[in-house]
C-alpha positions as CSV (number, residue, x, y, z in Angstrom):
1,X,13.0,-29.4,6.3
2,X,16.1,-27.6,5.8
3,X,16.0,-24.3,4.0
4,X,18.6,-23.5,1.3
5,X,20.1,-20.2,1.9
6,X,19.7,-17.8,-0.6
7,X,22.8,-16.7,-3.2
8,X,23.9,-13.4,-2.2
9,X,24.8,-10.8,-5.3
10,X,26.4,-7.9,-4.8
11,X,26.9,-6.9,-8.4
12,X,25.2,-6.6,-11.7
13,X,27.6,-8.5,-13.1
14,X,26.8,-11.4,-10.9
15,X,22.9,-11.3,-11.2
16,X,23.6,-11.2,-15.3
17,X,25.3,-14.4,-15.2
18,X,22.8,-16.5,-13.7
19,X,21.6,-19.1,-15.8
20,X,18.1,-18.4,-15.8
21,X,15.3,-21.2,-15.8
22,X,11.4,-20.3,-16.6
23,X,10.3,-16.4,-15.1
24,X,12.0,-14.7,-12.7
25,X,9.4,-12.6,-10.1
26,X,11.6,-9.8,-8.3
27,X,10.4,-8.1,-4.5
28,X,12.2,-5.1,-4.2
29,X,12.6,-4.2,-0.6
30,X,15.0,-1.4,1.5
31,X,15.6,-4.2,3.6
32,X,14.6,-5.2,7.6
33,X,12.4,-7.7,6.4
34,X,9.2,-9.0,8.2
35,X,6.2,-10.8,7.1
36,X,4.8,-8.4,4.6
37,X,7.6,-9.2,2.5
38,X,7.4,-12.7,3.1
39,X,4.3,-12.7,2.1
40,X,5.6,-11.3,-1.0
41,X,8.1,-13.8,-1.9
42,X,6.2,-16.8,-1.0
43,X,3.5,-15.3,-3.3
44,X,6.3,-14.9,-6.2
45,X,7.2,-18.1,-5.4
46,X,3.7,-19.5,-6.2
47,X,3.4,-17.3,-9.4
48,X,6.5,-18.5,-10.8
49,X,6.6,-22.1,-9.8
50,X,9.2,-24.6,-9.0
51,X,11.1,-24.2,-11.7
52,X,10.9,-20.6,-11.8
53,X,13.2,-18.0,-10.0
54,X,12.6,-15.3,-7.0
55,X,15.0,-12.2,-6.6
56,X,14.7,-10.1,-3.5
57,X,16.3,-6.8,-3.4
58,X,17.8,-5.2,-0.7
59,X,18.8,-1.6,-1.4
60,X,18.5,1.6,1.1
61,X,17.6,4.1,-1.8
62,X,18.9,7.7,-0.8
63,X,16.8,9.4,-3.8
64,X,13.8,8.6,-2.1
65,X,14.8,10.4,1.7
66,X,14.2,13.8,2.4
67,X,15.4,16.3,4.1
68,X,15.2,15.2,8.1
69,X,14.2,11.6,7.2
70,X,15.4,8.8,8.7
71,X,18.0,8.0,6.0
72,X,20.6,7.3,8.5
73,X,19.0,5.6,11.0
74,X,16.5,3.3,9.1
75,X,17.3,-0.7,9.5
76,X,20.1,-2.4,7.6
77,X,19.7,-6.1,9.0
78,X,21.1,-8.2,6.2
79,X,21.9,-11.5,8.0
80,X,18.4,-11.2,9.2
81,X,17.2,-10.4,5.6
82,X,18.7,-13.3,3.9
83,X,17.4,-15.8,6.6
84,X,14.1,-14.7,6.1
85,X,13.9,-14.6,2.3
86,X,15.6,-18.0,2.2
87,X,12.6,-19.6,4.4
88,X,10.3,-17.5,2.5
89,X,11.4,-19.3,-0.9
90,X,13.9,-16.8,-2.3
91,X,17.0,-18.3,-4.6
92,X,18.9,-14.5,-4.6
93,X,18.9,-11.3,-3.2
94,X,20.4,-8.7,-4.9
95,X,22.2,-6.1,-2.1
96,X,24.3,-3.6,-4.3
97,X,25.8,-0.4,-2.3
98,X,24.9,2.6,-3.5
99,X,27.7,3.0,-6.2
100,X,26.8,0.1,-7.7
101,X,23.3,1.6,-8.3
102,X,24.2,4.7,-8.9
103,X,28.0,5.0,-10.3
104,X,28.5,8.2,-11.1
105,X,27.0,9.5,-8.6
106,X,23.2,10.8,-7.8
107,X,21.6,10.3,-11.8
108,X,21.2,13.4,-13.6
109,X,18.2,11.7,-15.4
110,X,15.3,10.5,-13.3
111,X,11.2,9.6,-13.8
112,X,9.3,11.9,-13.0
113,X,6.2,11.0,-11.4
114,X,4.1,13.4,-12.9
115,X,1.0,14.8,-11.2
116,X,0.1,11.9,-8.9
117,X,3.3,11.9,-7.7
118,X,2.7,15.1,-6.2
119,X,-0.3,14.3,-4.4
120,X,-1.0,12.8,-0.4
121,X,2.7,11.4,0.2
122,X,4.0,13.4,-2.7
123,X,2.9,16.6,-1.1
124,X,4.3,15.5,2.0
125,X,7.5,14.2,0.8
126,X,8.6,16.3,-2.2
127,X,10.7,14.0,-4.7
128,X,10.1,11.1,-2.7
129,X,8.1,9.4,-5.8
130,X,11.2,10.9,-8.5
131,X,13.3,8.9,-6.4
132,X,11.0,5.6,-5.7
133,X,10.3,5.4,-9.5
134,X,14.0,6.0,-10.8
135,X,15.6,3.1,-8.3
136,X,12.5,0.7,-9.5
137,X,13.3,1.9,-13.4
138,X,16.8,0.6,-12.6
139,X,16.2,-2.1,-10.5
140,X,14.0,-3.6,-13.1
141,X,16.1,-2.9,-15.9
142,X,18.9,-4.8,-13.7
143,X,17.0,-8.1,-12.7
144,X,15.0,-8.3,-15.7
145,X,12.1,-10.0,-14.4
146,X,9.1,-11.1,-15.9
147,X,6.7,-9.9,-12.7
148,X,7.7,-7.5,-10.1
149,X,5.0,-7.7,-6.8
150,X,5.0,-5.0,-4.3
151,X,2.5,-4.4,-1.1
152,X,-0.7,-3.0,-1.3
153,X,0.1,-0.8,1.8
154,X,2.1,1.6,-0.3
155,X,-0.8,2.4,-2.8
156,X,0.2,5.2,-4.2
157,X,4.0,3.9,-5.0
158,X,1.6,0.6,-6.5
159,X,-0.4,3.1,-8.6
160,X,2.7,5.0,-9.5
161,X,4.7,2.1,-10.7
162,X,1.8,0.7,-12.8
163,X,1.6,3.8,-14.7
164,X,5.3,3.9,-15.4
165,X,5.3,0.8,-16.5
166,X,2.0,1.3,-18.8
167,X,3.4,5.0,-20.0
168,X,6.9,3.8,-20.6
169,X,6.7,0.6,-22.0
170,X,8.4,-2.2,-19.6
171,X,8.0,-5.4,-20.6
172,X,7.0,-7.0,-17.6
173,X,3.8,-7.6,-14.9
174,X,3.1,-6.0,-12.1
175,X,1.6,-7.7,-9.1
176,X,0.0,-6.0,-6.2
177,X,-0.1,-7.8,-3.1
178,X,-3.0,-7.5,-0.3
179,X,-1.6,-6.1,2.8
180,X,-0.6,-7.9,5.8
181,X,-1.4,-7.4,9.5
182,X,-0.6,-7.9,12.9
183,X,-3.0,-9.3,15.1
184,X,-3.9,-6.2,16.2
185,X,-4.7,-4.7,13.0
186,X,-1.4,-2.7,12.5
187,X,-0.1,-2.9,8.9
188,X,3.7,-4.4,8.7
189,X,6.1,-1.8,8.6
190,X,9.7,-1.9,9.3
191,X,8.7,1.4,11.2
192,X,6.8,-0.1,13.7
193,X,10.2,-1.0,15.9
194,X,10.8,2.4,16.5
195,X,7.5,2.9,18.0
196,X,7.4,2.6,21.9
197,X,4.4,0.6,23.7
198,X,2.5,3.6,24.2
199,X,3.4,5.3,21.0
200,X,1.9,1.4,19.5
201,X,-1.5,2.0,21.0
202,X,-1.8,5.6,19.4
203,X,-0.7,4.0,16.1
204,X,-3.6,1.6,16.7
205,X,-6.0,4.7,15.3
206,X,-4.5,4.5,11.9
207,X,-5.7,0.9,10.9
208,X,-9.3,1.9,13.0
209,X,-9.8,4.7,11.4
210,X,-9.8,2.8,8.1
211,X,-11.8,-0.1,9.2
212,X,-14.6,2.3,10.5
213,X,-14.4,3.7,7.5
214,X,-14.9,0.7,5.9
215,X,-17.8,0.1,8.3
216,X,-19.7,3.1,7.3
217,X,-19.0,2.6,3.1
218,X,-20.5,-1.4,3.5
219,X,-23.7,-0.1,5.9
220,X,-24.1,2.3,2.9
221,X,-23.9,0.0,0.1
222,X,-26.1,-2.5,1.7
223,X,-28.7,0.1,2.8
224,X,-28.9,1.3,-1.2
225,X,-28.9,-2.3,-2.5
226,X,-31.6,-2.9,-0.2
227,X,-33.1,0.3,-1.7
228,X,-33.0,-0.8,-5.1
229,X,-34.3,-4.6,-4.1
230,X,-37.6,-3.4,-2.4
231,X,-40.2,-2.0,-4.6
232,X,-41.6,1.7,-3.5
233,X,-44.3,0.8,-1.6
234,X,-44.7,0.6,2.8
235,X,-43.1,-2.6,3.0
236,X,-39.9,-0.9,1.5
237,X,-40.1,1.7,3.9
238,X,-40.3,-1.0,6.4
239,X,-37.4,-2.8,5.8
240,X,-35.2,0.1,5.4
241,X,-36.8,0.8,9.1
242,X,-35.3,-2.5,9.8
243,X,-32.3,-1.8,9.2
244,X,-32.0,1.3,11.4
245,X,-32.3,3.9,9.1
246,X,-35.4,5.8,10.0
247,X,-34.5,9.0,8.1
248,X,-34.3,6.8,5.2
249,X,-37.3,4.9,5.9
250,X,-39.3,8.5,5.6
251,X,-38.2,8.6,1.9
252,X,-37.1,5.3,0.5
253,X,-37.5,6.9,-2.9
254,X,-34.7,9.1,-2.0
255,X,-32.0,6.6,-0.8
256,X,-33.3,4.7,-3.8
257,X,-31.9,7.1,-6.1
258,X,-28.9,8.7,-4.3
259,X,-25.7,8.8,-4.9
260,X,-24.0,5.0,-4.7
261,X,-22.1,5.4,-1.2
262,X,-21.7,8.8,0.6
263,X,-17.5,9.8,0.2
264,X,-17.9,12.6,3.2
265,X,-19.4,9.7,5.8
266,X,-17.1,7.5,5.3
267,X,-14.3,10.5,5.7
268,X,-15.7,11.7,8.6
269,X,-16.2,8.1,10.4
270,X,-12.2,7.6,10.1
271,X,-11.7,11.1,11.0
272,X,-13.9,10.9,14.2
273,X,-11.1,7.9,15.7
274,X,-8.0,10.3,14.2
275,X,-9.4,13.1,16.1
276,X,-9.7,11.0,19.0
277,X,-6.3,9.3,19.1
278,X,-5.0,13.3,18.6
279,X,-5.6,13.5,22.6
280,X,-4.1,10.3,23.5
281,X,-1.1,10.1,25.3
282,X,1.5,10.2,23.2
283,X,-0.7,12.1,20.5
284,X,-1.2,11.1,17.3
285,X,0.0,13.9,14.9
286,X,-2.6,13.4,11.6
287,X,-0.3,14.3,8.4
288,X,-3.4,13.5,5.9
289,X,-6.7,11.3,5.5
290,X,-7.9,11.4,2.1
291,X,-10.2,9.4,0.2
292,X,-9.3,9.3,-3.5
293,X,-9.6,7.7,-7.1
294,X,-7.5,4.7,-8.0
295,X,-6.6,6.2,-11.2
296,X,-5.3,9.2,-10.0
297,X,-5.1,9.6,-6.5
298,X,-7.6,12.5,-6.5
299,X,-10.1,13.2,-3.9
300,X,-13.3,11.6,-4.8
301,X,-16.7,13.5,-4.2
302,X,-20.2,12.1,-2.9
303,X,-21.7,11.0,-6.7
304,X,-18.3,8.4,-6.8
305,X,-18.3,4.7,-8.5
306,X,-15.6,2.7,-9.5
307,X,-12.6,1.7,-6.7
308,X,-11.2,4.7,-4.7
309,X,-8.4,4.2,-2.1
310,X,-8.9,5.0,1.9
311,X,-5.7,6.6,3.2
312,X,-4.2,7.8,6.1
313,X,-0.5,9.3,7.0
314,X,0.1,10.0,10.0
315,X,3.6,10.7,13.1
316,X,3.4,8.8,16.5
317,X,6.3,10.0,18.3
318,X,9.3,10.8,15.7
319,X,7.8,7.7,13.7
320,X,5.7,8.3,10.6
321,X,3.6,5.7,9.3
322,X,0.9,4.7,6.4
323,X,-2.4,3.3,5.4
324,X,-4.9,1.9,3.5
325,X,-8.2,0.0,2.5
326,X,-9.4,0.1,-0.9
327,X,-13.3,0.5,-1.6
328,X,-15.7,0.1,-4.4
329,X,-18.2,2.7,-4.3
330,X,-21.4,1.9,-7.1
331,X,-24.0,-0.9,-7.0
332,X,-23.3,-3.6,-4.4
333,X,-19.7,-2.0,-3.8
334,X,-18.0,-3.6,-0.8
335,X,-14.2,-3.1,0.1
336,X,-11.4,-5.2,-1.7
């Protein structure tokens, strides 16, 4: 089957005369594509149809680099980029420079991302979400798309753009896309080629940490579901027994009615593989684990319900890379 290349646009001139046909889904991307973002356009693809049309964007947004970030040295692979969106089921990718973004220079009017932006990779990065949320502002205003679908991975950029586009009034859907993983466990990231093979199998912490995590919050909410199942009598202190849980077994009443899923076990399970990978060689250098409300990325405490968000930031080497599982804590709660 022979793949039709993608049309290339360079300006917004050319993406506004495009006939368009049914919805338009955009995938904004910086670029140095992989399979996370064709997972993305193959799943725009599916949402819009045949008859439909997929944008990619490829655009290195300064606004959202730092001071001593890796502005300069982070992966422009366009050929590359327009190969794999084509396969992937793109019909354009949009690669303005940065003066077609931005013409009069750095914006004096930006979003703000308010107080979740300041949070976990806010605190870490300062501006880094001003900057993420005024290139997808413009970005959206110039492909004009009916859905926009970006990666679970970065959940606090998801969660950020989601409110801007509730708060502000954009007319179109947002789509958040599950993750995707290497075989061994290790979330996409155009990061990951800077990462040496040593420096890989320190990295390998991040996605364990959240998986045991993960581990700990199901044991959890099966042990109180099984709680609330078994009536208060021997044979529910016996099946608790069964499942390992002999503390709980003393006093089934008590797990019965305790909090829905404990927020500091499932904290310190991830934290017990960071602390570990800390004294591999090369070290892993922990920036933050945090486990945190959906809604507005704060840290959740022991008496949770609802979905919370299970992430982890963290430098192997001179790369810096992120992660997450999301949880439900409350009755029957199981990761999403």
């Amino acid at each position: 089957m022979t793949t039709i290349p993608p049309v290339l646009l360079r300006t917004a001139d050319e993406l506004y005369a495009r006939v368009r046909h049914g919805r338009r889904a955009v995938v904004m991307t910086m670029g140095a594509l992989h399979e996370g973002h064709a997972t993305l356009i193959r799943t725009a693809r599916d949402l819009v149809g045949p008859d439909g049309e997929v944008v990619a964007t490829v655009f290195v947004n300064p606004l959202q680099f730092g001071a001593g970030e890796d502005l300069d040295r982070y992966p422009r692979t366009l050929d590359a980029d327009l190969e794999i969106a084509g396969r992937a089921g793109a019909d354009a990718v949009f690669a303005p420079a940065v003066d077609e973004v931005y013409p009069g220079g750095e914006p004096q009017v930006r979003i703000t991302a308010g107080p979740m932006g300041e949070r976990l990779e806010g605190a870490s990065r300062p501006g880094h979400f001003d900057g993420m949320l005024t290139v997808v502002a413009k970005l959206l205003h110039l492909t004009r798309p009916d859905l926009a679908l970006y990666g679970q991975k970065d959940a606090q950029q998801l969660a950020l753009i989601r409110r801007m586009v509730r708060d502000l009034n954009f007319g179109v859907e947002i789509v958040g896309v599950p993750t995707v993983r290497e075989e061994d466990g290790l979330a996409l990231s155009s990061r990951n080629r800077y990462l040496s093979t040593a420096e890989r199998r320190t990295a390998l912490a991040l996605s364990q940490a959240l998986f045991a995590g993960q581990d700990r919050h199901a044991a959890q909410e099966a042990l109180c579901a099984r709680a609330r199942e078994v009536p208060a009598t021997r044979a529910r202190a016996e099946a608790l027994g069964a499942l390992g849980e002999s503390r709980a077994a003393a006093d089934a009443h008590a797990v019965a009615t305790s909090a829905p899923g404990s927020a500091t076990a499932v904290r310190d399970a991830a934290r017990l593989v960071l602390d570990d990978a800390a004294r591999a060689t090369p070290p892993l250098e922990l920036d933050y684990l945090a486990l945190v409300d959906l809604s507005d990325f704060t840290e959740i405490g022991d008496d949770h319900t609802g979905e919370a968000v299970l992430a982890v930031a963290a430098r192997v080497g001179a790369t810096r890379l992120i992660d997450n599982v999301h949880l439900t804590f409350g009755p029957f709660g199981a990761a999403s």
